[in-house]
matplotlib code that plots the C-alpha trace (Angstrom):
import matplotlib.pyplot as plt

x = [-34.8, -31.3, -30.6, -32.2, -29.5, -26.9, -26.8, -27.3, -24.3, -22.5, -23.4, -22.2, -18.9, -18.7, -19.4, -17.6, -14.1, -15.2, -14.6, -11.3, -9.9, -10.2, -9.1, -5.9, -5.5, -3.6, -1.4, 2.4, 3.6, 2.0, -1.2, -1.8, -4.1, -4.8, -6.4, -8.3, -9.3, -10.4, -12.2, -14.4, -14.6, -16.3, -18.5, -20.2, -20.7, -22.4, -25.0, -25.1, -26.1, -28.6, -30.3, -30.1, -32.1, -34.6, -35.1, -35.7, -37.6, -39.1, -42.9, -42.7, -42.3, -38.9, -37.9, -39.3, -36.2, -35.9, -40.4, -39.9, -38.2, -41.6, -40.8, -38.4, -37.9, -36.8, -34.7, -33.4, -32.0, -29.9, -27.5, -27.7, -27.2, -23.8, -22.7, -23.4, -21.7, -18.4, -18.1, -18.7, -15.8, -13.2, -13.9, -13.5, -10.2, -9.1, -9.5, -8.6, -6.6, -4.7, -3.4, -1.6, 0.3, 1.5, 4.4, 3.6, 5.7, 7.0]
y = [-49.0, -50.1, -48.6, -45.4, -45.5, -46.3, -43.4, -41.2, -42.6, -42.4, -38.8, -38.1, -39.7, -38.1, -34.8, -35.5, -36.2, -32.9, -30.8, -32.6, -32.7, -28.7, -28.0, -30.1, -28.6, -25.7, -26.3, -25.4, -27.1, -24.6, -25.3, -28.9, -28.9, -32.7, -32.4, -29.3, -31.1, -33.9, -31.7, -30.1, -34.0, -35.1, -32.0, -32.9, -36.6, -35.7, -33.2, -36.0, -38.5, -36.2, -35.9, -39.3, -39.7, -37.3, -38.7, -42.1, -41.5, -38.4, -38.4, -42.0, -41.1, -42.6, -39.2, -35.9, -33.9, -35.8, -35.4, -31.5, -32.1, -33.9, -32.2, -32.5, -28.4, -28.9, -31.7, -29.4, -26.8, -29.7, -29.9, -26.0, -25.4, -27.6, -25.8, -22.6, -23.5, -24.9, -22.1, -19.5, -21.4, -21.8, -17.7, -17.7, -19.8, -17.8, -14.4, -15.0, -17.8, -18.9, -15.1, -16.1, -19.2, -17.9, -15.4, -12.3, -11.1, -8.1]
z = [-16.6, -16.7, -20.1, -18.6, -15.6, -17.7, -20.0, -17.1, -15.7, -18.9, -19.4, -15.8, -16.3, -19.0, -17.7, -14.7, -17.5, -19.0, -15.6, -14.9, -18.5, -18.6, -15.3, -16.0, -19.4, -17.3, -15.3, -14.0, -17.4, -19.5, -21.9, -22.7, -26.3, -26.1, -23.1, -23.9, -27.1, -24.9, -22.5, -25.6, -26.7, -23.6, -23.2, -26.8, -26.2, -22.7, -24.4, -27.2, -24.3, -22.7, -26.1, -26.6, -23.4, -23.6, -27.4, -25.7, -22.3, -22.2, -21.5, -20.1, -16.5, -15.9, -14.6, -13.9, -15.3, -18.6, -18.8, -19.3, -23.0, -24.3, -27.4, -30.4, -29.8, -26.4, -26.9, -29.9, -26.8, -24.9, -28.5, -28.8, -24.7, -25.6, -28.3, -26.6, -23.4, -25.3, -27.2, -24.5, -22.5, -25.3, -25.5, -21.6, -21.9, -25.3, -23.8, -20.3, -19.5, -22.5, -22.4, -19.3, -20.6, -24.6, -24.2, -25.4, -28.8, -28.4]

ax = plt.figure().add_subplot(projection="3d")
ax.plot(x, y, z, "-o")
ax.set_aspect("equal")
plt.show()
């Protein structure tokens, strides 16, 4: 049980850095990469944690969220859900918001 709690905590944390990493990535300064790398960093470590946990304690009734990926298919979806979700935000931040901070050549 403590291991269980732990990763979740781990993955929150690392979530949690995620958020604030890319929200400080932009700022009055201009673009910071390092933290943008970091905040792309974080987000794959916390779907490699929720994998990790679902690999470890689905089906054993630790938790009623981590018992609906029972199977190596569903577990599959939390890798993929993080690579979609990074790569539909660095399009976000490409598109939208990094637009904004590079001067435009003219």
């Amino acid at each position: 049980m403590i291991a269980f709690t732990s990763l979740l905590v781990l993955a929150i944390v690392f979530f949690v850095a995620h958020v604030a990493l890319l929200f400080t990535s932009f700022g009055k300064t201009g673009f910071n990469r390092k933290k943008y790398f970091w905040s792309h960093l974080t987000l794959w470590i916390t779907g490699i944690i929720a994998y990790l946990v679902t690999v470890l304690y689905a089906g054993k009734g630790m938790n009623e969220t981590v018992d609906l990926f029972d199977t190596g298919g569903k577990q599959a979806l939390l890798l993929l859900a993080t690579v979609v979700l990074s790569v539909v935000a660095h399009t976000i931040v490409k598109l939208f918001i990094l637009p904004k901070y590079v001067p435009q050549k003219s």
